[in-house]
Backbone as a printed PyTorch tensor [residue, N CA C, xyz], in Angstrom:
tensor([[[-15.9940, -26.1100,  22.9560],
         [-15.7270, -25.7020,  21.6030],
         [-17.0010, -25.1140,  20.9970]],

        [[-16.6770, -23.7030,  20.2310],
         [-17.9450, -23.1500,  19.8990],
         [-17.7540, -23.6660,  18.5150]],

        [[-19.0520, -23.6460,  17.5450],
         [-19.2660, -24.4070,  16.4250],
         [-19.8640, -22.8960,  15.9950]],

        [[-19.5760, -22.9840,  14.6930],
         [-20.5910, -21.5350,  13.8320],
         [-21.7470, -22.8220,  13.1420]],

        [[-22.9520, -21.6140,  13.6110],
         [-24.1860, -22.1300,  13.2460],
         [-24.3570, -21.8350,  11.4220]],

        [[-25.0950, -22.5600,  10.7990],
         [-25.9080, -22.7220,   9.2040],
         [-26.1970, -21.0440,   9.2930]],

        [[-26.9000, -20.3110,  10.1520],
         [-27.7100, -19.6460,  10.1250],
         [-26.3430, -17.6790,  10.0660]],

        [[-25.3830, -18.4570,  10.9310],
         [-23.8960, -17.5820,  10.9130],
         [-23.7750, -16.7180,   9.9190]],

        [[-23.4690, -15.9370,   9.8030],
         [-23.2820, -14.6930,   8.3380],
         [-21.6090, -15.0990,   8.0590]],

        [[-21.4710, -15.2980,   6.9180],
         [-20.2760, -16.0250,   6.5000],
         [-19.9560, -14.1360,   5.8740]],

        [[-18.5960, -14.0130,   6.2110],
         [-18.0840, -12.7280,   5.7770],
         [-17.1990, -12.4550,   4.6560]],

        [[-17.2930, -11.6930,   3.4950],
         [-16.2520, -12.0240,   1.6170],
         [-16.0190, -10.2310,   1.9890]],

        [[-14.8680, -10.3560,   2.4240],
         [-14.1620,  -8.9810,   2.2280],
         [-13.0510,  -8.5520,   1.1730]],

        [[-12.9270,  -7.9200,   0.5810],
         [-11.8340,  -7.2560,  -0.3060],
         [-10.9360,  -6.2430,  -0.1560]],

        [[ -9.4760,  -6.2710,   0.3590],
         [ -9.0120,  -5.0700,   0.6860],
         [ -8.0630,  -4.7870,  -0.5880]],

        [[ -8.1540,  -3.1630,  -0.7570],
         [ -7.3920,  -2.7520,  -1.8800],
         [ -6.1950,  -1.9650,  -1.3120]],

        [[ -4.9290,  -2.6080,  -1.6620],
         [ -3.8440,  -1.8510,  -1.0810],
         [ -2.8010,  -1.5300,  -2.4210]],

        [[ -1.6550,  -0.5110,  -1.6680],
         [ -0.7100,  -0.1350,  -2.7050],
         [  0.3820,  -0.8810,  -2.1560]],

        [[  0.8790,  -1.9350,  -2.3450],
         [  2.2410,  -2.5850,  -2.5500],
         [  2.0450,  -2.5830,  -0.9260]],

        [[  3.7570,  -2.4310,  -0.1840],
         [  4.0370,  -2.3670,   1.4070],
         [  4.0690,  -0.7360,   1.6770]],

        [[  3.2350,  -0.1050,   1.2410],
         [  3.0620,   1.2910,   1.6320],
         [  2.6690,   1.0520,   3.5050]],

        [[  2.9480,   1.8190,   3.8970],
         [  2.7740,   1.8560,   5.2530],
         [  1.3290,   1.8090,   6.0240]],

        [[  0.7280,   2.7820,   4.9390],
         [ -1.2490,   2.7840,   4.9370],
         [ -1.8310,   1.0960,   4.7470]],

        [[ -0.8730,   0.8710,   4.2540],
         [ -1.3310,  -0.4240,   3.3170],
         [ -1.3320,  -1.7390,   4.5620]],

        [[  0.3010,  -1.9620,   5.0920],
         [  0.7170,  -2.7740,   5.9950],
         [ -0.2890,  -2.7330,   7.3610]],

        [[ -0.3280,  -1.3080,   7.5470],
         [ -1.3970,  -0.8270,   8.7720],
         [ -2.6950,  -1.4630,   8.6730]],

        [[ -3.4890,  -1.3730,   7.2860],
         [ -4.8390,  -1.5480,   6.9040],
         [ -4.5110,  -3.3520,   7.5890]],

        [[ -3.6170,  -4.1700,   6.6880],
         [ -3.9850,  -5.3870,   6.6530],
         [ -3.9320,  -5.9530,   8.3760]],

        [[ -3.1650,  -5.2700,   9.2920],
         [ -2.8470,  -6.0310,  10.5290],
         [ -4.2730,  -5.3700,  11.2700]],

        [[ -4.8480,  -3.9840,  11.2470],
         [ -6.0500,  -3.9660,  11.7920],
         [ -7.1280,  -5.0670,  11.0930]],

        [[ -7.6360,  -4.8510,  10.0020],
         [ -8.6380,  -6.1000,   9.9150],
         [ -8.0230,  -7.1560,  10.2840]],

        [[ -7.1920,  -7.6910,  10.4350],
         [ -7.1720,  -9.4170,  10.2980],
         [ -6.9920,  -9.1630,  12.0860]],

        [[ -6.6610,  -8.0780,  12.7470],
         [ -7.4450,  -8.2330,  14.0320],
         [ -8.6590,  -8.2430,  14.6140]],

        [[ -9.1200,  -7.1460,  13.7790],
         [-10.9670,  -7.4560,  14.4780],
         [-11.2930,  -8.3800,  13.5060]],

        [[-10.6320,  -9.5050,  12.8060],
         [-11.8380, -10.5880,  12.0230],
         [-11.4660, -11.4950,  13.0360]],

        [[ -9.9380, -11.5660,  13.0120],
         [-10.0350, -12.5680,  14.4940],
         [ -9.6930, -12.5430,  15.4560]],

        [[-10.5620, -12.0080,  16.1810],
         [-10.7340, -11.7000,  17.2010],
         [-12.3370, -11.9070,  17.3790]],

        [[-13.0810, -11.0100,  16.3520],
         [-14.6710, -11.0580,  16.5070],
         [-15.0120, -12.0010,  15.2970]],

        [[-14.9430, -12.6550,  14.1880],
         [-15.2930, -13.7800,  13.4810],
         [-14.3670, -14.5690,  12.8670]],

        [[-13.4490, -15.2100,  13.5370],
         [-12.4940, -15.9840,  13.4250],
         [-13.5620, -17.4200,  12.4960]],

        [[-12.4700, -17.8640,  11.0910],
         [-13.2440, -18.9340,  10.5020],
         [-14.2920, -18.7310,   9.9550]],

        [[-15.0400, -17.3300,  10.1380],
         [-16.0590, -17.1630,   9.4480],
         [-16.1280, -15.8530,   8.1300]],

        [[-14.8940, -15.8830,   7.7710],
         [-14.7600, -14.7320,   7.0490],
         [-13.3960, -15.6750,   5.5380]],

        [[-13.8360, -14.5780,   4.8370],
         [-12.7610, -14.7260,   3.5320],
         [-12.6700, -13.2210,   3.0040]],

        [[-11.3200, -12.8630,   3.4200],
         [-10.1800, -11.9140,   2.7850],
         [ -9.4340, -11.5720,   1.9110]],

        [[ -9.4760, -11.1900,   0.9810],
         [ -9.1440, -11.4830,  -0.3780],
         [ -8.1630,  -9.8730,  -0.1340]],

        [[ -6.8370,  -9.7030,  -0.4880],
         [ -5.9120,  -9.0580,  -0.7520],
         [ -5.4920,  -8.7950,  -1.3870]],

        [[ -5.9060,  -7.1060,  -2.5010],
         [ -5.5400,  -7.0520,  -3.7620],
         [ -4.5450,  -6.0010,  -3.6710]],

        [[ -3.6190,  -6.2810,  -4.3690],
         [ -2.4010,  -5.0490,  -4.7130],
         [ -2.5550,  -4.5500,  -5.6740]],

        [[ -3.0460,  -3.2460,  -5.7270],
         [ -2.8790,  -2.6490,  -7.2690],
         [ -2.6350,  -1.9880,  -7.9650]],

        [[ -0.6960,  -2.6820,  -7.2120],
         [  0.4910,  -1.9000,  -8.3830],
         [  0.5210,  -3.2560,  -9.3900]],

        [[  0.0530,  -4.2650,  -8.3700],
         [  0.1980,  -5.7430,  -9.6480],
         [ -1.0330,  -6.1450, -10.1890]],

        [[ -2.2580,  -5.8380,  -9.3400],
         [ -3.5650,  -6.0310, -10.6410],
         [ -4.4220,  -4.8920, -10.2390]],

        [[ -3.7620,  -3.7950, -11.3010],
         [ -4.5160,  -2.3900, -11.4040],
         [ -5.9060,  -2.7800, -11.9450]],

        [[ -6.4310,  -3.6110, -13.1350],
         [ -7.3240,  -3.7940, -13.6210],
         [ -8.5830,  -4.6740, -12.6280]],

        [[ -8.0370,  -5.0220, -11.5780],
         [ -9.0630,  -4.9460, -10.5050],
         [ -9.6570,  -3.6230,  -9.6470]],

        [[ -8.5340,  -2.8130,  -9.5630],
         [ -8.8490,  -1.6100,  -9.3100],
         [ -9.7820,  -0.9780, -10.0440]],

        [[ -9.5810,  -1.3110, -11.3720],
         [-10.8370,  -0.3210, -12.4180],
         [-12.3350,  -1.1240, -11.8820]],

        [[-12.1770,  -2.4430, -12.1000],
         [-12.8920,  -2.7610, -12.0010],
         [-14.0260,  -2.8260, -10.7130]],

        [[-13.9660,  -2.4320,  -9.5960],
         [-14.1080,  -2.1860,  -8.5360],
         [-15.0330,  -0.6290,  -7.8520]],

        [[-13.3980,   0.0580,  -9.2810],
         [-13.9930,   1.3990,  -8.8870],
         [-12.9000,   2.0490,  -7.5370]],

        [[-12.1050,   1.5680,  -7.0740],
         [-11.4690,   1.7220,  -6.5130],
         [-10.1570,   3.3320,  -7.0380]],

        [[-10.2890,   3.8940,  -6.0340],
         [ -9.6410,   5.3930,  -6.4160],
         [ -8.9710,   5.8080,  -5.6430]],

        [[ -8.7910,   5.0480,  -4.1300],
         [ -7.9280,   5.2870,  -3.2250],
         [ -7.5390,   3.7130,  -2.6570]],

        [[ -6.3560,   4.1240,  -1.5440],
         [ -6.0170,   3.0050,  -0.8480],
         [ -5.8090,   3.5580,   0.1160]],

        [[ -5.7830,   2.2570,   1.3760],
         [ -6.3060,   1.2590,   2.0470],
         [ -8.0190,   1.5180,   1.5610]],

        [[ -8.5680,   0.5180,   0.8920],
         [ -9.6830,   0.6500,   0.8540],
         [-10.6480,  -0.9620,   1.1370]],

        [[-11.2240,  -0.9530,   2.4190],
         [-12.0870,  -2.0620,   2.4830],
         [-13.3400,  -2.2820,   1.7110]],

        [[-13.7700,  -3.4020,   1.2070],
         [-15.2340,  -3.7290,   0.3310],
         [-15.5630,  -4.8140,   1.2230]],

        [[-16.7830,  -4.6500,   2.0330],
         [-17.6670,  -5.7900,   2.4400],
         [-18.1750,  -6.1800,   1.7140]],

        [[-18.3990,  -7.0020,   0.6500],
         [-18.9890,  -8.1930,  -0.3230],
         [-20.2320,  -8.7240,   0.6350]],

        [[-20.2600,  -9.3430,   1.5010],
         [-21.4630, -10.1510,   2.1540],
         [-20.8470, -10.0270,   3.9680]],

        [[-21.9540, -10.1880,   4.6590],
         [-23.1440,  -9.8630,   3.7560],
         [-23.6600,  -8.3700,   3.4520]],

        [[-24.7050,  -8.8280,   2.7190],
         [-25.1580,  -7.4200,   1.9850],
         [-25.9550,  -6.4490,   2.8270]],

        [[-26.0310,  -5.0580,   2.6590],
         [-25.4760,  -4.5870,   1.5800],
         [-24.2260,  -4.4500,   1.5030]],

        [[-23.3860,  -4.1350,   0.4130],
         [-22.5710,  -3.9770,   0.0310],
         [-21.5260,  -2.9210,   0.5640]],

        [[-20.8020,  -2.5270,   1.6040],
         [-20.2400,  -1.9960,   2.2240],
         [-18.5740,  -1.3220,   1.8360]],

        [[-17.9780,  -0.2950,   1.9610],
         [-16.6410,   0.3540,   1.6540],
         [-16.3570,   1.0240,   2.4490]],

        [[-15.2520,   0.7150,   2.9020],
         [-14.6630,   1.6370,   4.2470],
         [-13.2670,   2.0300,   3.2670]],

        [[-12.7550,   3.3360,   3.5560],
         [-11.3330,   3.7100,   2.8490],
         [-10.6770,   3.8030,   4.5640]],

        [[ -9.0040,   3.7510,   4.4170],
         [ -8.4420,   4.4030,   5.3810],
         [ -7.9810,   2.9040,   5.9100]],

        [[ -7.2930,   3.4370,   6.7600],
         [ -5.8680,   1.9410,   7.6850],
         [ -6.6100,   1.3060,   8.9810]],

        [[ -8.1500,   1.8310,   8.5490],
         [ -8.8810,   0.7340,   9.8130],
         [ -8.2540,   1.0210,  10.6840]],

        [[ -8.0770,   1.9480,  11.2690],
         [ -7.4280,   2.0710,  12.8760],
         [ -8.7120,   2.4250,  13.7950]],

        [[-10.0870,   2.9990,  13.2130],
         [-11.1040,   2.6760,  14.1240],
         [-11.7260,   1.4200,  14.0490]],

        [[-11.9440,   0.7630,  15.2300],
         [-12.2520,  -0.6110,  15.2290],
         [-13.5270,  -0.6180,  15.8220]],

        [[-13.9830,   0.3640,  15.8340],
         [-15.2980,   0.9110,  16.0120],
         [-16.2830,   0.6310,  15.2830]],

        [[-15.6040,   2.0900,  14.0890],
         [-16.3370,   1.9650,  12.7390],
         [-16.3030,   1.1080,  11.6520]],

        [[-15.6290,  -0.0030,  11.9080],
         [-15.3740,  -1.3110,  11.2200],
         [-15.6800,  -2.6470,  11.7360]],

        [[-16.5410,  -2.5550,  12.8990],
         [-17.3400,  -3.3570,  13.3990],
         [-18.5200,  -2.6810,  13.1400]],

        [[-18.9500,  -1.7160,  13.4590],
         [-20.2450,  -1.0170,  12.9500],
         [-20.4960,  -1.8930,  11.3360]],

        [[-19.8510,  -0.9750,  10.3760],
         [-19.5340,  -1.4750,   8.8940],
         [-19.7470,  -3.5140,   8.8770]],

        [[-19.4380,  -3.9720,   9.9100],
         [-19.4720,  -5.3310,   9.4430],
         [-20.5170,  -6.2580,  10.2410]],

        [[-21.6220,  -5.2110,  10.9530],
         [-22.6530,  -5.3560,  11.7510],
         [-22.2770,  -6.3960,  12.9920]],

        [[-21.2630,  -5.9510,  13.6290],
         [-20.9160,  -6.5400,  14.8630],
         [-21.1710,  -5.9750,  15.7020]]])
């Protein structure tokens, strides 16, 4: 059994989607594959819809969807698009 170390980069992601738009459904099943798969338990995903809280959208800054926000660690990271490169979204999350 592997244990995550103190020292582990704990991961706060934010994805901004539009309702079950198809971009949207796509975005959420690629990340929650490369998180677990490559940092299973060490991540928090936060899933915002914003046909139901647009005012996170302002707040954000958010102007398109599928749009990822790496929160931590820092810097502060944004990927737009349905994550279908799992490339450039391990790059983005320094894996």
């Amino acid at each position: 059994m592997t244990q995550a170390h103190e020292s582990d980069p704990k991961y706060k992601l934010k994805l901004f989607i539009a309702g079950n738009e198809h971009n949207s459904v796509q975005a959420i099943n690629n990340i929650r594959d490369i998180l677990d798969t490559r940092i299973k338990d060490r991540y928090k995903l936060e899933i915002v819809d914003i046909l139901t809280d647009f005012q996170a959208a302002i707040d954000h800054g958010v102007l398109v969807t599928p749009m990822l926000i790496i929160v931590e660690p820092s810097p502060e990271t944004t990927i737009v698009g349905t994550l279908s490169d799992a490339g450039k979204v391990k790059a983005a999350l320094r894996l």
